[in-house]
C-alpha positions as CSV (number, residue, x, y, z in Angstrom):
1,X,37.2,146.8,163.8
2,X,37.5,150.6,164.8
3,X,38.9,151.0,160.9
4,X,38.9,150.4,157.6
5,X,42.4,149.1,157.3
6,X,42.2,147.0,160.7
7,X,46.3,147.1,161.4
8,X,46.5,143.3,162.6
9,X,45.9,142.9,158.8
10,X,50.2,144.1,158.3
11,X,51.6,141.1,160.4
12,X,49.5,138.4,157.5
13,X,51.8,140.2,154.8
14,X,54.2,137.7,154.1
15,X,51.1,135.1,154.0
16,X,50.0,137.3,150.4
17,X,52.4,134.5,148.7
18,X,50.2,131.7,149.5
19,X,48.2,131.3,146.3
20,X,51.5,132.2,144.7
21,X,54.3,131.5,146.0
22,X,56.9,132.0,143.6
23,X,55.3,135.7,142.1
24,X,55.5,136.3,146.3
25,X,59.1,135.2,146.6
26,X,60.5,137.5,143.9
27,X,58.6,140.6,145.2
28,X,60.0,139.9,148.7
29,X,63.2,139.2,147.3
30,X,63.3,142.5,145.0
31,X,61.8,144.2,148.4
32,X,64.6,143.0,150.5
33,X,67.3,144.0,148.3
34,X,66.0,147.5,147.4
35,X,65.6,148.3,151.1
36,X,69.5,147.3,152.1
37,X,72.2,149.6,152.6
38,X,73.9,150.7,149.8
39,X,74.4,154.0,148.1
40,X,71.7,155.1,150.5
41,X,71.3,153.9,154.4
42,X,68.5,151.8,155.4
43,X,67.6,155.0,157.3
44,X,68.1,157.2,154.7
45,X,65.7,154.4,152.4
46,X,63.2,154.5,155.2
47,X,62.5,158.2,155.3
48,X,61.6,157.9,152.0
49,X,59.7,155.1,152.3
50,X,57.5,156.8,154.7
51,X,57.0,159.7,152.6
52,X,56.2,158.0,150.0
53,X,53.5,155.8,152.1
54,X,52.3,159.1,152.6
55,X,52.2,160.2,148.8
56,X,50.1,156.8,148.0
57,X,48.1,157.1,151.0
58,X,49.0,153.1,153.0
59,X,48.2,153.5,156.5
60,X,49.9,149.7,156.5
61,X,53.1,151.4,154.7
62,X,52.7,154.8,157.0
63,X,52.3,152.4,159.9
64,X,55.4,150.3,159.3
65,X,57.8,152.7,158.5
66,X,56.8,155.0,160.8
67,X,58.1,152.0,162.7
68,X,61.0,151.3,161.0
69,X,62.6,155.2,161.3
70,X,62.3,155.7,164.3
71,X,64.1,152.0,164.6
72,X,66.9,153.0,162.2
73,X,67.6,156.1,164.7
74,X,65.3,159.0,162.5
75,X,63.2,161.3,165.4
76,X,59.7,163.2,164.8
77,X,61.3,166.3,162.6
78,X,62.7,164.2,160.4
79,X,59.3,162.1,159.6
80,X,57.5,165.4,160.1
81,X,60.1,166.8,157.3
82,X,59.9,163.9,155.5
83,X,56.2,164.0,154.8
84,X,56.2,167.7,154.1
85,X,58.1,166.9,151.1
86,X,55.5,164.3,149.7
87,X,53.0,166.7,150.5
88,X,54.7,169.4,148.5
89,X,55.5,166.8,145.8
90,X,51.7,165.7,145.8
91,X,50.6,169.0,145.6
92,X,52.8,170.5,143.1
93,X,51.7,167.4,140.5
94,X,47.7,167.9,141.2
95,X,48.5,172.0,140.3
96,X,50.5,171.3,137.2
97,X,47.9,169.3,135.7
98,X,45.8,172.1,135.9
99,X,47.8,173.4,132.8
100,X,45.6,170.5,131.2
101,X,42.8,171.8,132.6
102,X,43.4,175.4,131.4
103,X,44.1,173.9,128.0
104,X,41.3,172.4,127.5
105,X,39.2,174.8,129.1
106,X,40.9,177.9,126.8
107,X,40.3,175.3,123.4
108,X,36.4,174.8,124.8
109,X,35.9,178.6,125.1
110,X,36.7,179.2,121.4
């Protein structure tokens, strides 16, 4: 295995249910009917999808939906977009809890 996450590991996914079936029915169920077209497009779902992958760090997720945009008709700048704005998310909620930091920090200096 060249990595940690060995990618063969994504096609087993649905076999997750096998100790428990039904807990593994209703997720896929829930999963399935969160990720059909409604209000949004199932493109439109996936680009967020692969931002968020991105935000919680799943190579499986990153690797799937990287997939699954560019099969729903999204191209590179739109990803590349995409994960920009997790990153900016990401980053923007590590820098406000440094207001926590500098609050505790100014109460420690007292």
């Amino acid at each position: 295995m060249d990595t940690y996450y060995n990618p063969a590991d994504l096609a087993k996914f649905a076999d997750i249910g096998r100790q428990a079936p039904e807990a593994a029915r209703k997720f896929f169920d829930y999963y399935n009917h969160v990720f059909a077209e409604g209000a949004l497009t199932e493109r439109e779902k996936a680009l967020i999808a692969l931002a968020v992958a991105h935000a919680v760090q799943c190579p499986y997720c990153i690797d799937a939906y990287t997939k699954t945009c560019l099969e729903k008709g999204s191209n590179a700048e739109e990803m590349t977009e995409a994960l920009h704005v997790a990153v900016a998310i990401r980053g923007g909620a590590s820098l406000v809890h440094g207001v926590q930091m500098q609050t505790i920090a100014g109460q420690l200096s007292l």
